[in-house]
ZANU-894553 format. One record per residue: residue in one letter; x, y, z of N, C-alpha, C in turn. Coordinates in steps of 0.001 Angstrom, whole numbers, plus 500000, padded with zeros to 6 digits. Each point is the difference from the previous one (the first is absolute). Layout:
N
aXYZXYZXYZ
...
END
This chain:
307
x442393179578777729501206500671499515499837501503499821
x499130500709500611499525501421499662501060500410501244
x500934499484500700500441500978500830500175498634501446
x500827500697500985500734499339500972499918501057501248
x499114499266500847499953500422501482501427499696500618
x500281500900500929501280499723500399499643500882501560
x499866499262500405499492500587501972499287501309499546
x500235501365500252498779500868499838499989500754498242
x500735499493499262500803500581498312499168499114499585
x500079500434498741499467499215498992501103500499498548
x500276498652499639501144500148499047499156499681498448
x500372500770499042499604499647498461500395498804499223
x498855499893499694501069498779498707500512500938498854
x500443499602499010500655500293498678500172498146499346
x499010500147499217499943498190499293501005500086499103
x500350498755499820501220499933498916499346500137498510
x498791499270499833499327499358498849498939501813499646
x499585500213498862499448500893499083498730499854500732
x499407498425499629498195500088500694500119500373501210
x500704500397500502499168500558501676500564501438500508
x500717500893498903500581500974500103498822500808500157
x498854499920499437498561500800500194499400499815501881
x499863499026499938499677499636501598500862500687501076
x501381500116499650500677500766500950499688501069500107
x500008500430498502500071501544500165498504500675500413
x498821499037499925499107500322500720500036499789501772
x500727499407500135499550499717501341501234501209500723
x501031500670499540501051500959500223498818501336500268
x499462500193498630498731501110499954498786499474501409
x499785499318499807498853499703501069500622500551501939
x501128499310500092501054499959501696499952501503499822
x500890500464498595499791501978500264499287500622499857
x498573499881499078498788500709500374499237499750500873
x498938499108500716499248499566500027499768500562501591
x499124500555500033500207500944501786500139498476500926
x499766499119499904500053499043501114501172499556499888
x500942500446499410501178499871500387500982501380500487
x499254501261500106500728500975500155500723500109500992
x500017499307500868500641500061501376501049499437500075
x500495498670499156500639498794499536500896500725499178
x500032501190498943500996499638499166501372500477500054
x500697500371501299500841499931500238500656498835500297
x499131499024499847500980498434500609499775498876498963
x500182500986498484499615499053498977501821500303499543
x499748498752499624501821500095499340499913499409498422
x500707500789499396499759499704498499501641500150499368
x500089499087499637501502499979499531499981500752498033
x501062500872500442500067500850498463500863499168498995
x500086499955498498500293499415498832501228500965500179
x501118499264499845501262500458499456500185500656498957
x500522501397499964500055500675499179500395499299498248
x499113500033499415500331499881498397499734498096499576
x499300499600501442500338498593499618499063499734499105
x499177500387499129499017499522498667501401499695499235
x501034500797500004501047499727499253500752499120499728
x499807499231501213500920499038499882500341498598499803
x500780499366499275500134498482499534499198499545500372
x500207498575499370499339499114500404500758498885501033
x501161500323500118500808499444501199500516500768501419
x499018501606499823499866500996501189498774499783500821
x499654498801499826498585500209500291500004499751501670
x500948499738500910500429500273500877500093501626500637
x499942500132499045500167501953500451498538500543500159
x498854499206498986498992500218500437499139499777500999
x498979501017500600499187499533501165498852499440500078
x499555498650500067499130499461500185500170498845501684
x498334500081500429500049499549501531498960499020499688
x499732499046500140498760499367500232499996499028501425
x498307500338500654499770499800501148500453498177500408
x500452499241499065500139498802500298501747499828500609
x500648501061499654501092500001500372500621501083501301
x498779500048500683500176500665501006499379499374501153
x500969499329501667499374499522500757500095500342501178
x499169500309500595499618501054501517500431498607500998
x501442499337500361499853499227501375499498500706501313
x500537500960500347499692500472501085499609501800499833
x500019500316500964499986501868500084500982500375499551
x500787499919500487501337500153499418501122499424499073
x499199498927499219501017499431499343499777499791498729
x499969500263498775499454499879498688500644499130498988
x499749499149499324500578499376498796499873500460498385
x500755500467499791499483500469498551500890499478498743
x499147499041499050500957499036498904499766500675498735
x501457499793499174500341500163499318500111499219499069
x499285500244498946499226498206499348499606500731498359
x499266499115499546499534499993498061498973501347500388
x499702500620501082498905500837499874500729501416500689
x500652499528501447500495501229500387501230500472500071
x500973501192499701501020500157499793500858500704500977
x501461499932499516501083500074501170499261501648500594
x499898500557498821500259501472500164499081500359500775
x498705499060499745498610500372500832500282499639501384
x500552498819500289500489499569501196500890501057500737
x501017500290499229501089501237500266499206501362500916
x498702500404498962499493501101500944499073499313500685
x499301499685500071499356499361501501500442500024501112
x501537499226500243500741500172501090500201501417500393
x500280500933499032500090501257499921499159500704500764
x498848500108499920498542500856500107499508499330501070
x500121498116500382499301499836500753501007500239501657
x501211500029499796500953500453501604499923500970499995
x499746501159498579500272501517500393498680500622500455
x499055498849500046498335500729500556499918499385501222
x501126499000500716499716498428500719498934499857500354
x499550499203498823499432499083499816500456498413500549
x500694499719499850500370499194500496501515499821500505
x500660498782500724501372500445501018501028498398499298
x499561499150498778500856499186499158498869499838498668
x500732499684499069499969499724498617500819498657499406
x499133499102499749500911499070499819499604500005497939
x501024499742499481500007500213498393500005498370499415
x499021498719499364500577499127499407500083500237498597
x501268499487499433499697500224498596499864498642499380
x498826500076499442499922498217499245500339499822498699
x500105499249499319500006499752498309498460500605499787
x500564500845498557499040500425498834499320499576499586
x499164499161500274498823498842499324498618499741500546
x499076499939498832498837500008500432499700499048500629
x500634498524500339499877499384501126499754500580501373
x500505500965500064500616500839501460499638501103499340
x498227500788499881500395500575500010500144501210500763
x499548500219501618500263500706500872500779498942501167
x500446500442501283500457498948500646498878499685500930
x498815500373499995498921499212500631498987498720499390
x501524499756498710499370498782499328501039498973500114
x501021500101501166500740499059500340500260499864501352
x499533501161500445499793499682501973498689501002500528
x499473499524501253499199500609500913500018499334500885
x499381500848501290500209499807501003498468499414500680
x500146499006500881498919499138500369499753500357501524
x501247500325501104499709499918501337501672500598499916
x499998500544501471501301499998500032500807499450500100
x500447498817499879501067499098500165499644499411498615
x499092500241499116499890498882498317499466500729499143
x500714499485499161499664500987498674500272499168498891
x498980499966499259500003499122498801501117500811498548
x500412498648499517501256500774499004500265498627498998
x500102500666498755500741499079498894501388499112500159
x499699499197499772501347499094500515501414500497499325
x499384500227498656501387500549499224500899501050500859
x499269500913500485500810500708500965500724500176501207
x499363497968500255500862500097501516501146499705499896
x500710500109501520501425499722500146500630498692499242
x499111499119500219500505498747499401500172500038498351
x498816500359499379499996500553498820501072500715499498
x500591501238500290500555500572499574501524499610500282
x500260499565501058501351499710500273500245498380499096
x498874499252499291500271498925499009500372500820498608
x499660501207499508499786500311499092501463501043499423
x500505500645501533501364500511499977500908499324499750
x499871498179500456500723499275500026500387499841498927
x499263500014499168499926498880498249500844501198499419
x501339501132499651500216500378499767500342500166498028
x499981498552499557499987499640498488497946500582499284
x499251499901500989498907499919499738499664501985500072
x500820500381500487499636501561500492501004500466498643
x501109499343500197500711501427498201499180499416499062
x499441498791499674499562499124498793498489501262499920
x499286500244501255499253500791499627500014501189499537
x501301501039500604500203500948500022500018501053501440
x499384499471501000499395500172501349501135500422500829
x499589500772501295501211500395500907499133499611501642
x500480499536500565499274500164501491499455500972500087
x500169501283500346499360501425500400498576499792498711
x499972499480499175498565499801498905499192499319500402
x499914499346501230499132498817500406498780500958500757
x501290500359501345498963500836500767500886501004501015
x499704501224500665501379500605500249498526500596500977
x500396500265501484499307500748501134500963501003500741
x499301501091499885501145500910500532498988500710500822
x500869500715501402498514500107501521501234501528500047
x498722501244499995500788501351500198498808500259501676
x501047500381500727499414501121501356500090501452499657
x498913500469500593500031501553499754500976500547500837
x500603499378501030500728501011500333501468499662499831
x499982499006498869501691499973499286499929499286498860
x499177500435498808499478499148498824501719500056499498
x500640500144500322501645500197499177500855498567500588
x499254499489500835500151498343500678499071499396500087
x500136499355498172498658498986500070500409498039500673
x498723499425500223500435498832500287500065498885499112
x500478499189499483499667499321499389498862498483500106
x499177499042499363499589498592500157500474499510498787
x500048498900500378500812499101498528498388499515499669
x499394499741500857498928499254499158498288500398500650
x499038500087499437498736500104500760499652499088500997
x500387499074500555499936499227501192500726500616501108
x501419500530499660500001500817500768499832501425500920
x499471500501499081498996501248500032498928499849500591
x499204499000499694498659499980500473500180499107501635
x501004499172500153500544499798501235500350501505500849
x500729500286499664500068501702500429499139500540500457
x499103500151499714498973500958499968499051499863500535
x499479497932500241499985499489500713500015500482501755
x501429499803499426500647499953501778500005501414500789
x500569500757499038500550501327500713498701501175499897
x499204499850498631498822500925499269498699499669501486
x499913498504499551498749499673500677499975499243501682
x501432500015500396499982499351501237499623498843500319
x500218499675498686499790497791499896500561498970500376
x499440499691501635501246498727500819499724498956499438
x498949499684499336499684498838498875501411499234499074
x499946499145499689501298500085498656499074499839498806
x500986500876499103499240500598499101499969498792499114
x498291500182498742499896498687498943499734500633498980
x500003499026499055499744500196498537499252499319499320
x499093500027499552498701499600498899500692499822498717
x500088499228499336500550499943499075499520499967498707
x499815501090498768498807499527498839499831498536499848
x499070499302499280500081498625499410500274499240501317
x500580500431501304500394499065500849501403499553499264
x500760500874499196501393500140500057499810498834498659
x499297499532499335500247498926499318499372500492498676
x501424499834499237499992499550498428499042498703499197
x498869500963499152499952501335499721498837501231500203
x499979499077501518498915501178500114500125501100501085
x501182500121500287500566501311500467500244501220499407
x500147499703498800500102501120498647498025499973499404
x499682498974499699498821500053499584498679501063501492
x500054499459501243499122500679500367500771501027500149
x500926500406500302500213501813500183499899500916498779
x500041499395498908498883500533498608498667500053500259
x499449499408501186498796500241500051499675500548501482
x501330500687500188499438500427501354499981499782501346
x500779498396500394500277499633500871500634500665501160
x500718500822499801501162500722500990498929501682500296
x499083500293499485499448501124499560498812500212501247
x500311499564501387498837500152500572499620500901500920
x499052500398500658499765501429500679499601499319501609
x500423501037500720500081499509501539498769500898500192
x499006499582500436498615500398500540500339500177501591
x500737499358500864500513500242501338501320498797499821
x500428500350501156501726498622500319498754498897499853
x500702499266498999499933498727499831498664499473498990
x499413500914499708498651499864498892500019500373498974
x499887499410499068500277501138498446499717499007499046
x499349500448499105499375499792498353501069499393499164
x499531498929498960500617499466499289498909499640498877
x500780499549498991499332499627498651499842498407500521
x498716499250499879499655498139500330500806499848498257
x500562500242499544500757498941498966501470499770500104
x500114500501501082501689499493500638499985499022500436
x499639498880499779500581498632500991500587499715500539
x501740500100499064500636499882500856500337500706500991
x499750501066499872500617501213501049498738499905501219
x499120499488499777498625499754500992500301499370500834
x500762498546499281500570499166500553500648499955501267
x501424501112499492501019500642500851499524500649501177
x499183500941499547498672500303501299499724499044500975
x499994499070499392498853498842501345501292499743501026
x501131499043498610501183499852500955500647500881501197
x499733501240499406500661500937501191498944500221500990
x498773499189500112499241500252501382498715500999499687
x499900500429498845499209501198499832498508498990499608
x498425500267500502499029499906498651499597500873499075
x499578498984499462499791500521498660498424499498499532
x499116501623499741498805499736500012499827500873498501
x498611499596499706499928501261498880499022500771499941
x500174501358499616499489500787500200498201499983500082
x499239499246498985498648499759500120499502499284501174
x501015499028500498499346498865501268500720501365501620
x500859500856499433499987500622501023498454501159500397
x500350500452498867498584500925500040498738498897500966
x499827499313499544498593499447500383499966499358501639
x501373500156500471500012499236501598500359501286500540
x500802501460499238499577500854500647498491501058500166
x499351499409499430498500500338499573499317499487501471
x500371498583499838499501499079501001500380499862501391
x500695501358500212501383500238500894500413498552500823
x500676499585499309500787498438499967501269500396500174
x500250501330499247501214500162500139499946501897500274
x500965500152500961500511501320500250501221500367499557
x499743501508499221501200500448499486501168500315500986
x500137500110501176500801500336500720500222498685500719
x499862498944500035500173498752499791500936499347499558
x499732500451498075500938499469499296501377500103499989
x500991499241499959501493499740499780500751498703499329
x500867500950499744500672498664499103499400499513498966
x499239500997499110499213499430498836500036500601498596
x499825499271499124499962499999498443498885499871500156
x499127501526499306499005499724499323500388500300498356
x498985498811499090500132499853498818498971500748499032
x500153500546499116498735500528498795500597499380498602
x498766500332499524500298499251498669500625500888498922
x500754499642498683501053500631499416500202499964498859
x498316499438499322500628499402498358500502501165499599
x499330501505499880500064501430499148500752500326501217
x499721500544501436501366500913500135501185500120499794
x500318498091500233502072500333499565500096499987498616
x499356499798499209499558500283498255501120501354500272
x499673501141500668500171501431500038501694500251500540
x500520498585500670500821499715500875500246501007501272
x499005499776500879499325500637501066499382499649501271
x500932499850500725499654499254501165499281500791501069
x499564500099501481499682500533500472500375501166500875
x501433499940500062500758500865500304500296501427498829
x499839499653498972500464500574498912498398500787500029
x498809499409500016499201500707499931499258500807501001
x500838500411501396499041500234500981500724501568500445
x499968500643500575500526501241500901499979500339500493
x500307499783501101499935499881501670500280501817500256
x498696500495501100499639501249499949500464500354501753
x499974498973500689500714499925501220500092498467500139
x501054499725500981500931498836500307500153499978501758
x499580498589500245500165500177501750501661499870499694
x500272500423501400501475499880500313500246498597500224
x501225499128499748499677498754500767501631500106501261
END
């Protein structure tokens, strides 16, 4: 979370939370002093605090700028996701789009905004991307999900709730952010993006936390299930205490090995890394998701093949 590669930029964080306001501001000092970056710091982007916002409410807190790296997702060269969630805010989102078309940096911006809750609390703790045509995601958020939940209309005033509170995706182009597009739901977005981003004649799938089943669709994506990091198309790290979602893995064709029995057959070269596809590798998780920290959340990709 010290910051966000973005093709040749490197973007700042600003944490929401007090403990890591020191870490930023060291690592801000480090990108602008440090001669091994002197060449670089024109392509550092640092988003400025709104004038006077120490000032303000406690229901402005929207006006304030905070970014954290879990809510920012690099699909392609050109295409960025940046969520709006319990950690990062409209306003921070607001200039990003700003700074990152007026440097182009990139040529779309797609914006999700999720519910406020530490369940969720970046949106790389309810989707990632596995290969291009699949991408693992919380069930609560799919189409089916949400269009049961619009339905129940006694159950939405009884809460207080409005549709646009669930989840709201809005996609700006740089060269007419004044005609944005809309998705009703993250299935269809990530279908999108899919198709048109990544050139996927595949039909597109979905991994489902828990394997879509109550209650451990909510239980493993508390621990991380949806949270995983693509090492190349189709390989990527997971926590071994997801079952069910391991599960879901097998069903969709993928293996699933773990990380210690991999090490030792690639030792034994049994197995080649350029080889591998279609695989879940597993590590173990009593203390990391303790931290609620999956592998995506903890890694920072310094270059990215194209796919």
């Amino acid at each position: 979370d010290i910051g966000i590669v973005i093709n040749d930029f490197i973007l700042l964080n600003k944490p929401a939370r007090k403990a890591r306001t020191r870490e930023a501001l060291l690592v801000k000092y480090i990108f602008y002093n440090h001669p091994m970056f002197a060449s670089y710091r024109e392509k550092i982007i640092e988003l400025p605090n709104t004038s006077h916002y120490f000032l303000l409410p406690k229901d402005g807190d929207d006006k304030k700028v905070t970014l954290e790296g879990g809510d920012i997702m690099v699909v392609t060269k050109d295409h960025l996701l940046i969520g709006i969630s319990e950690r990062t805010t409209m306003e921070a989102a607001h200039q990003c789009i700003n700074l990152l078309f007026e440097k182009n940096v990139v040529k779309k911006i797609t914006v999700v905004k999720i519910p406020k809750k530490r369940d969720y609390m970046h949106i790389d703790t309810i989707f990632t991307q596995v290969k291009r045509n699949v991408w693992v995601l919380l069930g609560t958020f799919s189409k089916k999900a949400i269009k049961m939940e619009d339905a129940d209309d006694v159950q939405r005033v009884l809460e207080g709730t409005k549709k646009e509170d669930k989840i709201r995706i809005t996609q700006f182009r740089k060269k007419d952010p004044s005609q944005p597009v809309y998705f009703d739901n993250l299935e269809e977005l990530l279908a999108d993006i899919s198709k048109h981003d990544l050139k996927s004649e595949e039909k597109v799938r979905f991994i489902y936390s828990g394997n879509n089943e109550f209650p451990y669709d909510a239980r493993e994506q508390w621990t991380d299930s949806c949270n995983l990091l693509a090492l190349k198309e189709g390989v990527v790290l997971g926590y071994d205490r997801n079952d069910k979602t391991v599960e879901a893995f097998r069903e969709a064709g993928f293996d699933v090995i773990h990380a210690h029995d991999l090490v030792a057959q690639l030792e034994l070269g049994e197995i080649k890394p350029d080889d591998m596809k279609n695989t879940l590798i597993t590590m173990p998780s009593a203390e990391l998701s303790r931290a609620r920290g999956g592998f995506h959340c903890m890694s920072m990709p310094l270059m990215r093949e194209e796919l």
